[in-house]
C-alpha positions in Angstrom: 14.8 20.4 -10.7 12.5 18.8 -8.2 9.1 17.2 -8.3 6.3 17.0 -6.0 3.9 14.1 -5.2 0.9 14.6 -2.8 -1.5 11.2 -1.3 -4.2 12.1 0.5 -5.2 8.3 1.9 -8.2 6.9 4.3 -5.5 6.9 7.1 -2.1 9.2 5.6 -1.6 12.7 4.4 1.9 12.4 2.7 3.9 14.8 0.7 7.2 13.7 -0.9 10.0 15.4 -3.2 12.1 13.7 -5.4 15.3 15.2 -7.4 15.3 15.1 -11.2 17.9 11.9 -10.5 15.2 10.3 -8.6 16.6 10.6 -5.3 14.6 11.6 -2.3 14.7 15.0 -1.2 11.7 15.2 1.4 9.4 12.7 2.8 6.7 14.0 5.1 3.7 12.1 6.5 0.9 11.2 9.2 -1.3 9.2 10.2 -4.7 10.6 10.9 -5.6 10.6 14.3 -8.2 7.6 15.1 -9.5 7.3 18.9 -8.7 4.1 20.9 -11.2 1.6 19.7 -12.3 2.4 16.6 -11.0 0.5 13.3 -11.3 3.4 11.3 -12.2 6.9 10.0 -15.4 8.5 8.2 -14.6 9.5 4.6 -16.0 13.0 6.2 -14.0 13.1 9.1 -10.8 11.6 7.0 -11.2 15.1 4.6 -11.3 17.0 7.6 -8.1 15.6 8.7 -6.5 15.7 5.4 -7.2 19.8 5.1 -5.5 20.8 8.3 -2.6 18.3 7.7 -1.6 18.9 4.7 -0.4 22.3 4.6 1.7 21.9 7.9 3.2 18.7 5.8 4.0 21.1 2.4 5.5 24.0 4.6 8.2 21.5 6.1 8.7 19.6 2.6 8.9 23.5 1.1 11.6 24.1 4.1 13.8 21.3 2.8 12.9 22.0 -1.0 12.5 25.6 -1.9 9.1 25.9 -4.2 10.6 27.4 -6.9 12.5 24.5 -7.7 9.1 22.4 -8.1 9.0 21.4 -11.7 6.6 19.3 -12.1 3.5 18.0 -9.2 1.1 14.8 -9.1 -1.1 13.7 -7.1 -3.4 10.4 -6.4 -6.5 11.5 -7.4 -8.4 8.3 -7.0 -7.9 4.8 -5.7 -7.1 3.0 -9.0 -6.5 3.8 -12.3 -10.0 2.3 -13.4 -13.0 3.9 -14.5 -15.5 5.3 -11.6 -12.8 4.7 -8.7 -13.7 7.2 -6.3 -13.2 8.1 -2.3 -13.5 11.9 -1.3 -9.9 11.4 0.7 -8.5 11.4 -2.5 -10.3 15.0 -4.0 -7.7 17.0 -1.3 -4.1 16.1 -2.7 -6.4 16.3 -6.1 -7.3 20.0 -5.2 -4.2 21.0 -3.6 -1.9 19.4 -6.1 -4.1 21.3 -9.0 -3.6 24.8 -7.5 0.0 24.3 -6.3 0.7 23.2 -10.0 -0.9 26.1 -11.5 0.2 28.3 -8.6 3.8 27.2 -9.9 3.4 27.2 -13.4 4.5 23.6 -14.0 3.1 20.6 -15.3 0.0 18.5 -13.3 -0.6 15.0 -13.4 -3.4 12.8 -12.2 -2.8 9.5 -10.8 -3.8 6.4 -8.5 -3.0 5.8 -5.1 -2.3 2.3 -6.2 -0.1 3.2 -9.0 2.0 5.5 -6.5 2.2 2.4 -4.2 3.5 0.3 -7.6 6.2 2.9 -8.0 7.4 3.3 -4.6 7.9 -0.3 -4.6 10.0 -0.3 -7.9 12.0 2.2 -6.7 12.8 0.6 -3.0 13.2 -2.5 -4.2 15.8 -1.1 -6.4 14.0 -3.2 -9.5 13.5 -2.3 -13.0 11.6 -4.9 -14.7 11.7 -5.9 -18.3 9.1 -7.2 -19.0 5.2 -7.8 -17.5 4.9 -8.9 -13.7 2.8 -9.8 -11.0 1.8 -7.3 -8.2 0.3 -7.7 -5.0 -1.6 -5.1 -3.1 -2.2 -5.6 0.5 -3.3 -3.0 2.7 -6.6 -2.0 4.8 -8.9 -0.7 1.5 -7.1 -3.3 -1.2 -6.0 -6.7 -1.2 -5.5 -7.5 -4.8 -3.3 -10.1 -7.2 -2.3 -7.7 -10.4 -1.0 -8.5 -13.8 1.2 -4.9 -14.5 3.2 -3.5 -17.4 5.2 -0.6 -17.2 5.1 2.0 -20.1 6.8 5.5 -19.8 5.1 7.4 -16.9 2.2 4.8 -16.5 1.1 1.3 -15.4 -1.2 -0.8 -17.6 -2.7 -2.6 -14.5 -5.2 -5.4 -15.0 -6.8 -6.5 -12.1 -6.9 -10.9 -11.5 -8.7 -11.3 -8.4 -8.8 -10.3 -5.1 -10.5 -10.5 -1.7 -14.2 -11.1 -1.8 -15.4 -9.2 1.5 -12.3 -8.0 4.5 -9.0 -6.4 3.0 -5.9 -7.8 4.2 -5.4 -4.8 6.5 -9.5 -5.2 7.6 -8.3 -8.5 9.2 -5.2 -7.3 11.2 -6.6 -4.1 12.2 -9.9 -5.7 13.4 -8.2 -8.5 15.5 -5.4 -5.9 16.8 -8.3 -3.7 18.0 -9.9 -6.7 19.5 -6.9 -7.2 21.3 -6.7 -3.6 22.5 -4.1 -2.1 20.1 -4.7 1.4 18.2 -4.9 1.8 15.0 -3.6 0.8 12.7 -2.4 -2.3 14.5 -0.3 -4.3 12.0 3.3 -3.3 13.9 2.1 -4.1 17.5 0.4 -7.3 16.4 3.3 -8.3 14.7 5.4 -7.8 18.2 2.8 -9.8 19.2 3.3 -12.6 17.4 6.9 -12.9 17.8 6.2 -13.9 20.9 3.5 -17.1 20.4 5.2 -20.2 21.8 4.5 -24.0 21.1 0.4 -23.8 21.8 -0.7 -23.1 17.9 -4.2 -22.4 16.3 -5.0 -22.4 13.0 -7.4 -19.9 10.6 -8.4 -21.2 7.5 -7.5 -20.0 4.0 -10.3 -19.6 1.5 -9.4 -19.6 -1.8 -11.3 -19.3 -4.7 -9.1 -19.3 -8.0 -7.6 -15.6 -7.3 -9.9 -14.4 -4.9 -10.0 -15.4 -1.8 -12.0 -14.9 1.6 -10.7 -12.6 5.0 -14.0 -12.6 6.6 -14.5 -16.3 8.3 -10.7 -16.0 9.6 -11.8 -13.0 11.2 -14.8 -14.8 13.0 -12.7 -17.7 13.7 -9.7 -15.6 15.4 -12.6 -13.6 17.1 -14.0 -17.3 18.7 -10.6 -18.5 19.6 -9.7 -15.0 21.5 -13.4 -15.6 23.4 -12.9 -19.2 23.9 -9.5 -18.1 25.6 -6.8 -19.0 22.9 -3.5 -17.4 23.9 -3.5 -13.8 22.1 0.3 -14.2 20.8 -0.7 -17.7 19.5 -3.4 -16.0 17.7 -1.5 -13.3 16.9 0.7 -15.6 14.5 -2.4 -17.7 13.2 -3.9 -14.1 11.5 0.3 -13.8 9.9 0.0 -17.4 9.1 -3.7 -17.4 7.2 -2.3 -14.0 5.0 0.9 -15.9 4.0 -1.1 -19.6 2.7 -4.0 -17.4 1.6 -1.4 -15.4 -0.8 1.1 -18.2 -1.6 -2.0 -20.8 -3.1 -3.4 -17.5 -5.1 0.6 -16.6 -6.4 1.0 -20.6 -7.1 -1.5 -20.5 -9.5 -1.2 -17.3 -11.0 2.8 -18.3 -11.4 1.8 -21.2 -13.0 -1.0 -20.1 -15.7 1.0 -17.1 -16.4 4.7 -17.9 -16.8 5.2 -15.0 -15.0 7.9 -14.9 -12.4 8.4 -11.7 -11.1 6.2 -10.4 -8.3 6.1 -7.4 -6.5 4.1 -6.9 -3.1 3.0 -3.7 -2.1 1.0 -1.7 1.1 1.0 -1.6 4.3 0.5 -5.5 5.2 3.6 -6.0 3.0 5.8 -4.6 5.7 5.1 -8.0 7.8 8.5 -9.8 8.1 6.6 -12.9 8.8 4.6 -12.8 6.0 7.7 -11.4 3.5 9.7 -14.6 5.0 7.2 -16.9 4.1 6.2 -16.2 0.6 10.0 -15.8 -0.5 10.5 -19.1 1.2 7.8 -21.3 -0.1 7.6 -19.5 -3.9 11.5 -18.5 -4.6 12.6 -22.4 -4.3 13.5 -24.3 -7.4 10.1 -26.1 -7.5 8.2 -22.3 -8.2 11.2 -20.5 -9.4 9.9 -17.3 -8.6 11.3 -13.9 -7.9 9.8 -12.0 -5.3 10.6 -8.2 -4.3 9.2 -5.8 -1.7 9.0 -2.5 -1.1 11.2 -1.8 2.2 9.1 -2.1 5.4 9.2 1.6 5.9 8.5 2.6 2.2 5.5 -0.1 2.2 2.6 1.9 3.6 0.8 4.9 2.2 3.3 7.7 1.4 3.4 10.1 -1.9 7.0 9.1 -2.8 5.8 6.8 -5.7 3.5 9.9 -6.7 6.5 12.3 -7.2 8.8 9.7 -8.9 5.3 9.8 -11.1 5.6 13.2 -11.2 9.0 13.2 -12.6 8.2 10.7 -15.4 5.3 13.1 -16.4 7.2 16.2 -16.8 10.1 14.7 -18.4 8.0 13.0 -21.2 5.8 15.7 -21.7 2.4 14.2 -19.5 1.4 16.6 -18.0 -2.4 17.1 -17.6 -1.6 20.8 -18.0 
């Protein structure tokens, strides 16, 4: 028995197989292609992208898996699991997973594109939690602080705050573009940073309870660039802002919650800076907390959280069909 997960993102077509153990079978992805330049993608244009790619993607994952052991197929249908989420990336792992289920004879289910990224994370971080726990989603469309429960098959997600204008992702992709990287640009500006020396510069961090502010770093990394700042210096004041930016909104949230346990998913969360930082400043004995990550690679948009969704679904009977 095998089960099949399908994400159609802004930026990734992925399809992934898992076993009815939960192991990985196939893991197939790629990035859309953006021109030099540009920060991003039309929703239009994304689709476009999504319908040639896909296909090629399932006919190698079908290589590796034969079809016919498909029991079960989900796909992210939306961005979160919240009434009137919407993109139209989303409708083309909606439509082909629908077909491919019925095609097969096996079980559909619906899901989120942030619930997938949940589960991935669970699953690379090898973690099973027992009880409620905080979640972090940080990537180019999201950047939100979660309270999550786990049931069988779902999430019970309730969103606590979050950023008021530019996504995490917004921030690195538009000063990496600035300093004439592709996109995405959150690897090579990470290179970059490695290599900042003494000179320093600072970006704010605005907090606001548990929402919090990307925009006026942006301007302010934008001015130092133009007023010459060294780019690697830079470079490390964007890793520096995410990391005080999400350790004062965790700080609190730790706090007035009790809870402990924290999860941080998406693409950002594959910054070692930033994964170094956090478990250094909240994981001592003053904060006690616990933090876990997806791995690096498993931390941007792939569909292996949407099978191991799948998987619960047809084991438990969830099926949408």
């Amino acid at each position: 028995m095998a089960f099949l997960g399908l994400d159609t993102s802004c930026y990734t077509s992925s399809v992934a197989i898992v076993s009815k153990e939960g192991h990985l079978l196939a893991n197939h992805r790629r990035l859309l292609p953006v021109a030099p330049g540009e920060r991003g993608l039309q929703q239009g244009t994304a689709v476009f992208h999504h319908l040639q790619l896909l296909p090629e993607l399932l006919v190698t994952a079908f290589d590796e898996v034969p079809a016919a052991r498909i029991k079960g197929v989900a796909a992210a249908t939306r961005p979160r699991p919240v009434e009137g989420s919407y993109m139209p990336v989303f409708t083309v792992a909606a439509g082909q997973g629908r077909i491919l289920a019925a095609a097969l004879r096996v079980s559909f289910h619906a899901t989120s594109h942030q619930e997938g990224h949940i589960q991935a994370g669970l699953w690379s971080a090898c973690w099973q939690p027992e009880g409620p726990f905080l979640a972090v989603h940080l990537s180019g469309g999201t950047s939100e602080l979660l309270h999550v429960t786990q049931k069988t098959g779902v999430f019970e997600i309730r969103k606590m705050g979050g950023s008021l204008d530019l996504h995490a992702g917004q921030l690195v992709d538009r000063i990496g573009v600035k300093l004439g990287f592709r996109f995405p640009a959150g690897a090579q500006l990470e290179q970059l940073a490695q290599q900042a020396g003494d000179e320093k510069v600072s970006l704010t961090s605005a907090v606001r309870g548990y929402d919090f502010s990307f925009s006026g770093p942006a301007s302010q990394a934008e001015r130092l660039l133009a007023a010459g700042a060294p780019a690697a210096a830079v470079a490390r004041a964007v890793e520096q802002c995410l990391a005080n930016t999400l350790e004062r909104v965790l700080r609190r949230a730790i706090e007035e919650t009790g809870i402990k346990e924290v999860l941080v998913v998406g693409g950002v969360a594959a910054n070692r800076y930033l994964r170094q930082r956090l478990s250094h400043r909240l994981e001592h004995r003053a904060v006690g907390a616990s933090l876990h990550f997806a791995a690096p690679e498993h931390s941007s948009d792939n569909a292996i959280g949407v099978a191991l969704l799948a998987r619960e679904a047809a084991m438990t009977g969830q099926g949408d069909n």
